[in-house]
C-alpha positions in Angstrom: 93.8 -29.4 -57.6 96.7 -28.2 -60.0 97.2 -24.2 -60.7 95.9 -24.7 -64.4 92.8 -25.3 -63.0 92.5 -22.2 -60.7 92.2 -18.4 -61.2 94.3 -16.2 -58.9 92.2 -13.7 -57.6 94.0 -10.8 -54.9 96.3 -13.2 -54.6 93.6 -16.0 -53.6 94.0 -19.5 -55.7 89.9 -19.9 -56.8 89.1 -22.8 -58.4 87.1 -22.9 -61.7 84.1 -24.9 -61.2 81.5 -24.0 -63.7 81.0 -20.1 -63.6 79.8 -18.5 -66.6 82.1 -15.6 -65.9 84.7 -14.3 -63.9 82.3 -12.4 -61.7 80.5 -15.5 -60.9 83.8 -16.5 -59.5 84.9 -13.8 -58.0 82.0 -13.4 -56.2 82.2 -17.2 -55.1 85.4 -15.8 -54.0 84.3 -13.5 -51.6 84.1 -10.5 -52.9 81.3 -8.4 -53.2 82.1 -6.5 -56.9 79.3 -4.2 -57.9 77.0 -4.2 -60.8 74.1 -2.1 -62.6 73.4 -4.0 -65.7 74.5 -8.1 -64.4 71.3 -9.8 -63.5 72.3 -13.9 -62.9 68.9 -15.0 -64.8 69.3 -12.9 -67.8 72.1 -12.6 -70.7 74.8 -10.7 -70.1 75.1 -7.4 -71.0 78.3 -5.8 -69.7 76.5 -2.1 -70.4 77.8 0.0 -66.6 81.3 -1.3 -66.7 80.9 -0.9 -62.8 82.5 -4.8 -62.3 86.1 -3.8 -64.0 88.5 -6.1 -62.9 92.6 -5.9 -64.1 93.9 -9.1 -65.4 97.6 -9.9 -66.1 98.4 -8.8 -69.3 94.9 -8.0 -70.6 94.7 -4.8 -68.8 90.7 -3.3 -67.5 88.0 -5.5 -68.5 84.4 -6.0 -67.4 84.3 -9.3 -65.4 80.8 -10.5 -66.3 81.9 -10.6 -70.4 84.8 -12.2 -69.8 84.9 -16.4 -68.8 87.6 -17.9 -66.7 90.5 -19.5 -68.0 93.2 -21.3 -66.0 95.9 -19.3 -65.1 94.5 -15.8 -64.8 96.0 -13.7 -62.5 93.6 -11.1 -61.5 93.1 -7.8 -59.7 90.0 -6.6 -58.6 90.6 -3.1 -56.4 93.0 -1.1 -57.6 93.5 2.7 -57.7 92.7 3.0 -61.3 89.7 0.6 -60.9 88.3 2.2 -58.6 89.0 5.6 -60.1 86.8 4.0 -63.0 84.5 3.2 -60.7 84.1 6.4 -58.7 83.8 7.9 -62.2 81.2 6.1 -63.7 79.0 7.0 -60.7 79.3 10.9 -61.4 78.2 10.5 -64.7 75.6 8.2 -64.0 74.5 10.8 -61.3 75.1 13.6 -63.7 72.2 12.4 -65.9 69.8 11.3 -62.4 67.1 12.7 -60.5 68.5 13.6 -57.7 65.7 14.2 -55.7 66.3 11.1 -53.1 64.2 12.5 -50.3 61.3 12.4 -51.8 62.1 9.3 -54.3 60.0 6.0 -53.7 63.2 3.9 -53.5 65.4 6.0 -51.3 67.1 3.7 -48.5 66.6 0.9 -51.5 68.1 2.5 -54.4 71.7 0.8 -56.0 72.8 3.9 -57.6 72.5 5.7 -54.2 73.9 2.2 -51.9 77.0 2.2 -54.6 77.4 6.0 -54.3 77.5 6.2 -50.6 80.0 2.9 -50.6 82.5 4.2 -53.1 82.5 7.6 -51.5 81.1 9.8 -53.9 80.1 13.2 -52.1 80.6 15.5 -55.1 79.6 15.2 -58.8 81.8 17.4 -61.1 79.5 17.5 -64.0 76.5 19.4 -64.6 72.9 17.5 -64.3 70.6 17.2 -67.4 68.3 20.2 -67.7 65.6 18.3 -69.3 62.8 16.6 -67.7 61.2 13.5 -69.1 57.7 13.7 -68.7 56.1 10.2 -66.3 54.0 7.7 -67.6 51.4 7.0 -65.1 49.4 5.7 -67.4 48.5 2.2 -66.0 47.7 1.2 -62.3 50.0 -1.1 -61.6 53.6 0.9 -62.7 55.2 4.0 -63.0 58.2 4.6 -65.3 60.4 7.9 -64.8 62.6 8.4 -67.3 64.5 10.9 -65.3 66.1 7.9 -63.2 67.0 5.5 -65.5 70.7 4.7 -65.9 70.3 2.8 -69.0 71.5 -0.5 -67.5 69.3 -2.5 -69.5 67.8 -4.9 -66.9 64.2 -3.9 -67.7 64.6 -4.2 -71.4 66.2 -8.2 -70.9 63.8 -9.2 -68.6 60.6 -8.0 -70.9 62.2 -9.8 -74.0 64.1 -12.9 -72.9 61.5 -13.7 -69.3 58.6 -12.7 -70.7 58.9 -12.7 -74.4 57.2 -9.7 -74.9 59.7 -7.0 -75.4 57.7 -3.5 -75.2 60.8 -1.9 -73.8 63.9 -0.8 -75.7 66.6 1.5 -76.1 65.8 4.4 -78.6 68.1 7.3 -79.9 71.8 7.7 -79.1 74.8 9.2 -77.4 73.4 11.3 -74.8 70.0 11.5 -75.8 69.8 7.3 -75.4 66.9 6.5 -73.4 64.6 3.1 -72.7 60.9 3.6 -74.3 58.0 1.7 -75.6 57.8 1.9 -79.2 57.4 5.2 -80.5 57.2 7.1 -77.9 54.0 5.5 -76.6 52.7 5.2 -73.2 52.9 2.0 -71.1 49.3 1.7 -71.6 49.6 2.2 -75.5 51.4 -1.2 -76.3 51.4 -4.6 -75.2 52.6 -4.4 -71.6 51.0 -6.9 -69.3 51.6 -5.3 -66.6 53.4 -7.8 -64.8 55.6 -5.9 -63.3 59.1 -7.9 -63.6 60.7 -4.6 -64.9 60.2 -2.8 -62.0 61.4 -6.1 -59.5 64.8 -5.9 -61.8 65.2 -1.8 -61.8 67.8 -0.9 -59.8 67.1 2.7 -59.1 63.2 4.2 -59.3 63.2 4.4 -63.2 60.1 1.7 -63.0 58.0 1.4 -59.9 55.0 0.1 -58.4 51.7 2.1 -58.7 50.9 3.1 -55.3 47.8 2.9 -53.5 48.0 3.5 -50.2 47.2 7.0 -50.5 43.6 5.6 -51.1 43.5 3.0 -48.5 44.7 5.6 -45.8 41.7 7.7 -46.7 39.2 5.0 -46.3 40.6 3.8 -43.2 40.5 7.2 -41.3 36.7 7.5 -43.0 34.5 6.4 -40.1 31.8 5.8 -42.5 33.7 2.7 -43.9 34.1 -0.7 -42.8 37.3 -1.2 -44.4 38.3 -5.4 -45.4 41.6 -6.5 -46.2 42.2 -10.2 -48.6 46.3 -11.6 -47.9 47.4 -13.2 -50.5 49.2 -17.0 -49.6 52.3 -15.4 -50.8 52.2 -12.6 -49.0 53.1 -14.0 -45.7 56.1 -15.9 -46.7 57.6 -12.5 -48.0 56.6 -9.8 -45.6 59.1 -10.8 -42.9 61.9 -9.8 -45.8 61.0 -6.1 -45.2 61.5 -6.3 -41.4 64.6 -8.3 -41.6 63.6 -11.7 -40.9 65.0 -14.5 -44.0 63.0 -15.3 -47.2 60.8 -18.2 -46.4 59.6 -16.8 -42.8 55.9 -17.3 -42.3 53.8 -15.6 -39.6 50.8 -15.1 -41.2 49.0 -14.0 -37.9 51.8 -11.2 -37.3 50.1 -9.8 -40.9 46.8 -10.1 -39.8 47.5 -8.0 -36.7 49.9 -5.6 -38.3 46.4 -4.7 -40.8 44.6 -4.4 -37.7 47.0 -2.3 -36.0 46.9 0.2 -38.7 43.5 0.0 -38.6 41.7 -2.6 -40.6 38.3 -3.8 -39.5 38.6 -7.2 -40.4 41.5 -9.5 -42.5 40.2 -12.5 -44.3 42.7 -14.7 -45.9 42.3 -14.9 -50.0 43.4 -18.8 -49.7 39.9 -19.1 -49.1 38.6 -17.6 -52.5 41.4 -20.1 -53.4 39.9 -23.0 -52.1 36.4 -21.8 -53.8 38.4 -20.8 -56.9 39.7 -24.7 -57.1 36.0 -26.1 -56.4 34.8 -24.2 -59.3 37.6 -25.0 -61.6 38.2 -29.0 -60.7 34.0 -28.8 -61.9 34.5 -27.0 -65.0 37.6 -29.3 -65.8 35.4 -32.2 -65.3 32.9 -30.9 -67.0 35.2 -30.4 -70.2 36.7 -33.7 -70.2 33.6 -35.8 -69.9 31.8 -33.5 -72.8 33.7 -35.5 -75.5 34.3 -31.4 -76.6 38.4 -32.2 -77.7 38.0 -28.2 -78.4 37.5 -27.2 -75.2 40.6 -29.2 -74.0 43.3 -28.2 -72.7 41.7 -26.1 -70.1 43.9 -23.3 -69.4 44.0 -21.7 -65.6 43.1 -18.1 -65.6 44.2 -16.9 -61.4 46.8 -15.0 -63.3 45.7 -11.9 -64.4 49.0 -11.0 -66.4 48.6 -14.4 -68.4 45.1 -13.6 -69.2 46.1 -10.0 -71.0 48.6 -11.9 -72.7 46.2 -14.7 -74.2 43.8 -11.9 -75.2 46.8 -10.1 -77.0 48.9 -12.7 -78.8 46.8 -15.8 -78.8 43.0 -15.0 -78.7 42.1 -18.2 -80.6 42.5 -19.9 -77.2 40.1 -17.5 -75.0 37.6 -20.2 -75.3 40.9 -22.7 -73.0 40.5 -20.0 -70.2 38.9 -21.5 -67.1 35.8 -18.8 -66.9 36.6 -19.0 -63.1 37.4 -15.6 -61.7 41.1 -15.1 -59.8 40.5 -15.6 -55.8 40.8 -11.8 -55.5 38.3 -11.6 -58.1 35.6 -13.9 -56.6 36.9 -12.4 -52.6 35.5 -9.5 -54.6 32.6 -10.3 -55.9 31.5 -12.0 -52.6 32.0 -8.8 -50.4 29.7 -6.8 -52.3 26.9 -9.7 -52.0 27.8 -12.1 -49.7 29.4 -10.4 -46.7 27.4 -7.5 -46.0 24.5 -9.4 -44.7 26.8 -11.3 -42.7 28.6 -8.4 -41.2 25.2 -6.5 -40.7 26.6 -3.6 -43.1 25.3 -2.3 -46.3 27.6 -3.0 -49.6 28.0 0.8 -50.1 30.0 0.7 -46.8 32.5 -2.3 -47.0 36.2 -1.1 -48.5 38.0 -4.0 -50.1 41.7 -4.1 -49.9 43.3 -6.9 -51.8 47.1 -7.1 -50.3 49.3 -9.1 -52.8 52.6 -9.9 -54.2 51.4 -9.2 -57.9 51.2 -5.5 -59.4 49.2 -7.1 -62.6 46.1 -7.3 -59.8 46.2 -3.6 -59.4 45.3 -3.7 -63.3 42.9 -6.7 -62.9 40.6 -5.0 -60.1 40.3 -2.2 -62.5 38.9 -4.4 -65.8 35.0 -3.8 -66.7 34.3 -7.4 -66.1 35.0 -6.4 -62.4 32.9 -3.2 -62.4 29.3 -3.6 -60.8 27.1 -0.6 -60.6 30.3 1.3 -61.9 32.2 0.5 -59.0 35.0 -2.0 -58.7 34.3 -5.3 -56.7 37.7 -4.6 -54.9 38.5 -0.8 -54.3 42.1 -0.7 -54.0 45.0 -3.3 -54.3 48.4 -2.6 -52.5 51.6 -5.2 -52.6 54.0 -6.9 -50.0 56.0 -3.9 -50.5 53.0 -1.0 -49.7 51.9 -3.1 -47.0 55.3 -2.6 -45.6 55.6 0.9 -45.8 52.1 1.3 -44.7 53.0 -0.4 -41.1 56.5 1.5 -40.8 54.4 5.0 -41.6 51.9 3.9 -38.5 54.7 3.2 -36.6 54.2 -0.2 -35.9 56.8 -2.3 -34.7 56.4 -5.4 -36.4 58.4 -7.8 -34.5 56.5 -7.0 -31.6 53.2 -7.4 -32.3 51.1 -10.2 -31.2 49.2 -12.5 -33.8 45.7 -12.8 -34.5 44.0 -15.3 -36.7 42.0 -14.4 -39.8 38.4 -13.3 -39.2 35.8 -15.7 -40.3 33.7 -16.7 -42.0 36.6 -16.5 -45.3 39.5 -16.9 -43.1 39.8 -20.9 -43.0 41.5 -22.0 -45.7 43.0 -25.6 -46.8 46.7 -26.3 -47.7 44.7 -25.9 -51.0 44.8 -22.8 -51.2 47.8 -21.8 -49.5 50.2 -23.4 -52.6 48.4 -21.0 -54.8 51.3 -19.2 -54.4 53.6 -21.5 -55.8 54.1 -22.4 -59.9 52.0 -25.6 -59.7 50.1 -25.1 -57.2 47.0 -24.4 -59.1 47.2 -27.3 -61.3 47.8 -29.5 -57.6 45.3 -28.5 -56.0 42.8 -29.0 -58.6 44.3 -32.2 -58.7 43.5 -33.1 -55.5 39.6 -32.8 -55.9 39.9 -34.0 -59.3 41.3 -37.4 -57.7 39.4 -37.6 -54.7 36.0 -37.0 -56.9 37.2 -39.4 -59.9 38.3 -42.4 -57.5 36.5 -41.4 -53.9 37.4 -45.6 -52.7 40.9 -45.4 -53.9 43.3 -45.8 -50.6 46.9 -44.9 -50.7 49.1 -45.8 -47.4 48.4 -46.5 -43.6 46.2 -43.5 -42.3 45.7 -41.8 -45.8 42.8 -41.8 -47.8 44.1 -40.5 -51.4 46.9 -39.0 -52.5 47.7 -35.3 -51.6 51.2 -34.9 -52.8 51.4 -34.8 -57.0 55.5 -34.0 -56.9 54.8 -34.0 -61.1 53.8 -30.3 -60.7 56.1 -29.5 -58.6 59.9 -27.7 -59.0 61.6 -24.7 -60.4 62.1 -25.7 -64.3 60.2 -23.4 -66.8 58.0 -26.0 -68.7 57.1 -29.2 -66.3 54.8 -31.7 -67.9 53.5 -35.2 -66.5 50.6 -37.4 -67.3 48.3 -39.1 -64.8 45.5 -41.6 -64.6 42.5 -40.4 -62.7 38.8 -42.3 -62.7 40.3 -44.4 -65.4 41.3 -42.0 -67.7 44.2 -40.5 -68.8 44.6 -36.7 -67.7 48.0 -34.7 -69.2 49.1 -31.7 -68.0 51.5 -28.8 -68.2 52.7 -26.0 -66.0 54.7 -22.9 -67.0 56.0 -20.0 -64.9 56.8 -16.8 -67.2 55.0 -15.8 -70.2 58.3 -16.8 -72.1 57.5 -20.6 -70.8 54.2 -20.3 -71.8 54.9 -19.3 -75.4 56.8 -22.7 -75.5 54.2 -24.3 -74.2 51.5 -22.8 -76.8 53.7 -23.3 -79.9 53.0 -27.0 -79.1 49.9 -26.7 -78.6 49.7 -25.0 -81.5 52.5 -27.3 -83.8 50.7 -30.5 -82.8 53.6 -31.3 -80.7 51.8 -32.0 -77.5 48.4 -32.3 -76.1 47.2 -31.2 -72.6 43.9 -31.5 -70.8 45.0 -28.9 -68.3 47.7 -26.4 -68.7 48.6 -23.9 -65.2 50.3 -20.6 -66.3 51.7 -18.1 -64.0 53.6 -15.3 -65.3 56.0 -14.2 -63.0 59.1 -16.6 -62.2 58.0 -18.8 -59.7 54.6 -17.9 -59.5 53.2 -15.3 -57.2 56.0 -15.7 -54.9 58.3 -14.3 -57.3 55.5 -10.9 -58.3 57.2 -7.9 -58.3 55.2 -6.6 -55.5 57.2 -9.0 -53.5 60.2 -7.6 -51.6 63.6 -7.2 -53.6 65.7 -9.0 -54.5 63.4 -11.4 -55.4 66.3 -14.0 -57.1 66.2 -17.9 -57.7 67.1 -18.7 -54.1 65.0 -16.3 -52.6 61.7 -17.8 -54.5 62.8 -21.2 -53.4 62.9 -20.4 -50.0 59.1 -19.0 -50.3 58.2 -21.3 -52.5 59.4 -24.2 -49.6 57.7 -22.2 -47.2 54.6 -22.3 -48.7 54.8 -26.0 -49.1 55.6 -26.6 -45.2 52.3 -24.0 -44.5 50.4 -26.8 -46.4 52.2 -29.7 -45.0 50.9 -28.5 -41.6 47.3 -28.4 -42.5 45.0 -30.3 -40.8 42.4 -29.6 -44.0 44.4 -29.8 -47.5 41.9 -30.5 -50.0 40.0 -27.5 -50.7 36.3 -29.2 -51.2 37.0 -29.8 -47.5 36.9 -26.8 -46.1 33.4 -26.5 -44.1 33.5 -22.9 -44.9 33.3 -23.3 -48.3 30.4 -26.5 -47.9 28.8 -23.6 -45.7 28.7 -20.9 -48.5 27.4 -23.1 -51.0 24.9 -24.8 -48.9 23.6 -21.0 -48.2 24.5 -18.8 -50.9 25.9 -20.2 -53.8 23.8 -23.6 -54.7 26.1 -26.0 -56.5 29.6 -25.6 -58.1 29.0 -23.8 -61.6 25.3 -23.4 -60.9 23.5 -20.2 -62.0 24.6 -18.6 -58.5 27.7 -19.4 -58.6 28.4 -19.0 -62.3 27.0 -15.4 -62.4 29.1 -14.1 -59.6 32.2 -16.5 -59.8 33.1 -16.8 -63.7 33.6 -14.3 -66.1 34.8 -14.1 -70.1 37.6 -12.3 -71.8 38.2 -10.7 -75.1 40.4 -9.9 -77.8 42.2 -6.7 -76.9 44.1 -4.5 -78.6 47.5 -4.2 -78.5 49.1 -0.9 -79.8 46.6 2.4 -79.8 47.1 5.4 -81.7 47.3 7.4 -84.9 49.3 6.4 -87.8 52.6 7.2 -88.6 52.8 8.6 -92.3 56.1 7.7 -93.3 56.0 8.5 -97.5 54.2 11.7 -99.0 50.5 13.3 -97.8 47.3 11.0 -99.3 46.3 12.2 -102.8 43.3 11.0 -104.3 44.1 8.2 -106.4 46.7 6.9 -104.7 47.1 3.2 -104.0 47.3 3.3 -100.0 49.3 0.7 -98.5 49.4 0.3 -94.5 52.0 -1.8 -93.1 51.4 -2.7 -89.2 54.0 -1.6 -86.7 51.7 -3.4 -83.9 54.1 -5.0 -81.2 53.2 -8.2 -82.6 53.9 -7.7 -85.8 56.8 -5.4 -85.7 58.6 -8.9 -83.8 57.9 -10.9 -86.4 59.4 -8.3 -89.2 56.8 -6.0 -90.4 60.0 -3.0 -89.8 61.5 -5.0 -93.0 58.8 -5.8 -94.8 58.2 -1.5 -94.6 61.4 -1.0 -96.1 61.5 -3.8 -98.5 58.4 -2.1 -100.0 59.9 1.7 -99.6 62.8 0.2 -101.4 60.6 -0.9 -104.8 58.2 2.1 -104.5 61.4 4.5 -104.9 63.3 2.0 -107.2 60.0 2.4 -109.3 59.3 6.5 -109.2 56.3 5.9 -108.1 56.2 7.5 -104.7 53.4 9.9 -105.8 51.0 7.0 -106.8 51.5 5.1 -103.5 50.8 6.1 -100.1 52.7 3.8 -98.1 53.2 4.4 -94.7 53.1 2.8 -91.1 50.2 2.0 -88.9 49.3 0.4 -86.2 47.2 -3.0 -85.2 44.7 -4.8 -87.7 43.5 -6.7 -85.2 44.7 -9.7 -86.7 47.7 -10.6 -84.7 47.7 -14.1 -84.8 48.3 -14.2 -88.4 50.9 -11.5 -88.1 52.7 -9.6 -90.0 50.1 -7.8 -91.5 50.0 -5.3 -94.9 46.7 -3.5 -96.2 46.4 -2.8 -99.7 43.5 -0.3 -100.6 41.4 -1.6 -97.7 42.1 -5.3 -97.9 44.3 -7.8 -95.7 47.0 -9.8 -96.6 48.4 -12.1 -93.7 51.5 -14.0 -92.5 53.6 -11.5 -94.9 57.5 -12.5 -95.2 60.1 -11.2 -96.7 60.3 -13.1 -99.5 56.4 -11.9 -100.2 57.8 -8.9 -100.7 58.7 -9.1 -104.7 55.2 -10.7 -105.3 53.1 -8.2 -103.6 54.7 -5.4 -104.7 54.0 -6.8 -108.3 50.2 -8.3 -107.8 49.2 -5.5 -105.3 50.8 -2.2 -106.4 52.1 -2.9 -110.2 48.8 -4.4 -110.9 46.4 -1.7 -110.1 48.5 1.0 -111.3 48.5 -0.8 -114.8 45.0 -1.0 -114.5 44.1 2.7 -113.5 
């Protein structure tokens, strides 16, 4: 290879072979340069300046903005770099918490790893006197302004993942700071509680909820029987905490590590899986045989982030939703009615713990829909990452415990429910009772009855579609990982562009393997280690269609009747409803009310504030001052109309008017203000 095609790095020849940036080769290269802000699945941002490199005749430059060109000689530890370095630490720590004892992410923090590595013992500056107050205010995170370092990762992965964007960067200089808008609480705007900020913070600015607090007390209360539910992805993540590599699967060293710390019993939520798909392949059948085009595509609903985010943005298609409940959900629901009796307990007595890799389940077991006799069907809801700390704070040496299968009767499950876990795996394995209901004769290869494997749904990109005939008829589908995917995937729904009969959304990347309860970091490769892992657990499964699971035949035949009867319907379904976004007073921005006054309310909702209502606000401020007429109008700010599908939104005197642009803003100023002043 000739030298116009390499980069000289230390001294080291590196050839160019695709990298975005020279820290993407110089890491290739070996060398381990450190980063705040560079995330490799989000746009860089080149904010912490920690990756400095020297090049010949350029001087210092952050590696991750610059791309590689043949020829470049560069330098990547040098005194002055890592002076810089060494620097940018202090100040970083001047402006930090620095109460690492007691911080959740102390052994796992960046800022502290980097400190300790560059060899910073002393900070020369003074720390911030002013403490940012907490927002606790939802179950599943926590964001502490006090540790933020303003690296930006949280921000990126809210807009450009999930397309929401309820996090930004407010003020400046040294009072800069990431918010929600205006100040508001977590709970306040649109946040879906997915929890992929906190999986990309790099110090303990954003972090899970916990629970275990709660679960601790009910365990050492003799007066409780208390029941644990694993999630499929739990248990080819878990290892990752106690050193073993992503994709290792014991799931009978987690069962005995929730016995050891003293659960009663551990069922497996693949189960509630298996039931979930029973329920689900009958209400897709159902919905395609009704001749009901309206009711089609049928959108999954396990995920409980994607459901907040249909109820926010896109409540036209609540009516899509599957009304089956998530497994948790329906695990739930059949502890308070269905295990007592078989446990010889009374409800009042049985503790459900939900253990899974998704911190948007600690929101879900909290919804009303969930609440019977005003208390939750599941009591508390701990991660991968709780569960760990919960066996090292018993002591428990993982590695050496023996395993122990789930107890019965909801610990068999089918492969099923085991690739749950997985981007797909819904849509797969309500596939496979789709088929094998639809064409029950149909044989496919020596020692095979009917397909199992459906590769279409399968894989890592975003947006996967494919189109299969089952029974004769022509079924189209579409699966999405990340609420950003599934915007794509709406807007052609919604354009005309495409039509689906079922549609599988999961909003974390990768599914639940990639939740950011899972252990960090929880990157590409990491997910498709788990992801394969998951895949191999159902590969190895005697059982891998979930109607097959005697178990499941068992509970219906006792309890439940028939898929989607009125047993089954009344504790296994649900319904969802529009939800507002953005609470709260409103902001006057133009002079006090006076009686007379033309009032005019723009929306600075989440919604419609990304689709330009900020402009529209000054665009009007601008014609209303132009005009002298600030005294006659009371315009001013406000928050949601409830009418965020047709956003941007602008009241005049009490009445609506929708899907505002800028260009509207000439003609309603004229027809809506001009107007009734002329005719007061």
């Amino acid at each position: 290879m000739s030298a116009q095609q390499m980069v000289t790095i230390d001294g080291l020849a590196v050839p160019i072979e695709g990298e975005r940036n020279l820290l993407e080769l110089i890491r290739k290269a070996g060398i381990d340069l450190p980063t705040f802000c560079y995330h490799s699945e989000l746009s860089v941002y080149g904010a912490c300046r920690m990756c400095v490199v020297e090049i010949e005749n350029r001087g210092v430059v952050a590696s991750c903005t610059v791309p590689p060109q043949p020829g470049m000689v560069v330098t990547t530890n040098t005194e002055k770099l890592r002076t810089i370095r060494r620097t940018i630490i202090e100040l970083l720590l001047a402006n930090h918490d620095r109460d690492c004892t007691t911080c959740s992410k102390n052994g796992a923090c960046m800022l502290q790893d980097l400190a300790r590595r560059f060899g910073v013992t002393n900070v020369r500056f003074g720390q911030a006197d002013e403490r940012r107050r907490l927002d606790r205010s939802t179950p599943a995170i926590v964001r502490d302004p006090n540790k933020c370092i303003l690296c930006g990762d949280c921000v990126r992965v809210c807009g450009e993942v999930q397309g929401i964007g309820v996090l930004d960067f407010a003020y400046r200089g040294s009072y800069s700071m990431v918010t929600p808008a205006f100040g508001k609480e977590l709970a306040d705007v649109d946040c879906v509680q997915c929890g992929q900020c906190a999986s990309v913070c790099p110090t303990a600015a954003i972090t899970i909820h916990s629970s275990t607090d709660e679960v601790w007390k009910a365990i050492h209360d003799k007066n409780k029987t208390v029941v644990a539910q694993v999630a499929p992805a739990v248990r080819v993540a878990l290892g990752e905490e106690f050193g073993h590599a992503p994709g290792w699967a014991e799931p009978g060293k987690v069962v005995a590590a929730l016995k050891k710390i003293g659960f009663d019993l551990v069922f497996d939520t693949s189960f509630t899986a298996d039931l979930t798909v029973v329920e689900e392949t009958a209400e897709f059948l159902e919905r395609i045989s009704s001749g009901n085009e309206g009711r089609l595509p049928q959108f999954t609903s396990c995920c409980p982030a994607w459901v907040k985010y249909v109820e926010q943005y896109h409540p036209e298609y609540l009516s899509n939703l599957s009304s089956c409940r998530s497994p948790q959900q329906m695990f739930g629901a059949l502890a308070r009615t269905y295990l007592p009796a078989q446990l010889r307990v009374e409800p009042e007595e049985i503790y459900v713990v939900s253990v899974m890799p998704c911190t948007a389940k600690k929101f879900e077991a909290t919804r009303n829909e969930f609440v019977s006799d005003g208390r939750p069907d599941v009591d508390a809801v701990i991660t991968t990452q709780e569960l760990a700390r919960m066996i090292r704070e018993a002591g428990v040496r993982f590695d050496d415990l023996p395993v122990e299968p789930f107890d019965l009767p909801m610990g068999m499950a089918t492969g099923a429910g085991m690739i749950f876990g997985n981007t797909g795996g819904v849509a797969e394995a309500v596939l496979r009772a789709a088929s094998d209901i639809l064409e029950p004769n149909k044989a496919v290869g020596a020692g095979s009855n009917r397909r199992i494997v459906f590769d279409e749904v399968r894989g890592v990109d975003g947006v996967r579609e494919a189109s299969l005939t089952l029974g004769g008829r022509e079924v189209r589908l579409a699966v999405a990982h990340s609420l950003g995917a599934a915007a794509q995937v709406l807007e052609r729904i919604k354009s005309g562009e495409a039509e689906y009969d079922l549609v599988e959304i999961m909003a974390c990347p990768g599914g639940c393997i990639g939740g950011a309860g899972q252990p960090n970091p929880s990157h590409l490769e990491v997910r498709k280690k788990r992801s394969k892992a998951l895949y191999d657990v159902d590969t190895m499964q005697m059982l891998r269609r979930a109607h097959d699971n005697p178990f499941v035949k068992q509970l219906y035949d006792k309890f439940l009747g028939e898929p989607c009867g009125e047993t089954s319907h009344e504790l296994l379904h649900t319904d969802y409803g529009e939800r507002r976004r953005i609470k709260g007073e409103t902001i006057k921005l133009s002079s006090e009310e006076v009686a007379g006054q033309i009032d005019v309310g723009v929306c600075v909702g989440t919604c419609c504030y990304l689709n330009g209502s900020y402009d529209l606000l000054k665009g009007l401020m601008e014609k209303v001052n132009k005009a002298g007429i600030e005294d006659k109008v009371n315009l001013h700010a406000t928050f949601c109309f409830e009418n965020c599908e047709h956003s941007p939104n602008i009241q005049v005197d009490g009445g609506i008017i929708s899907g505002v642009s800028e260009d509207d803003i000439e003609r309603i100023f004229r027809e809506e203000i001009m107007s009734r002043l002329e005719e007061q």
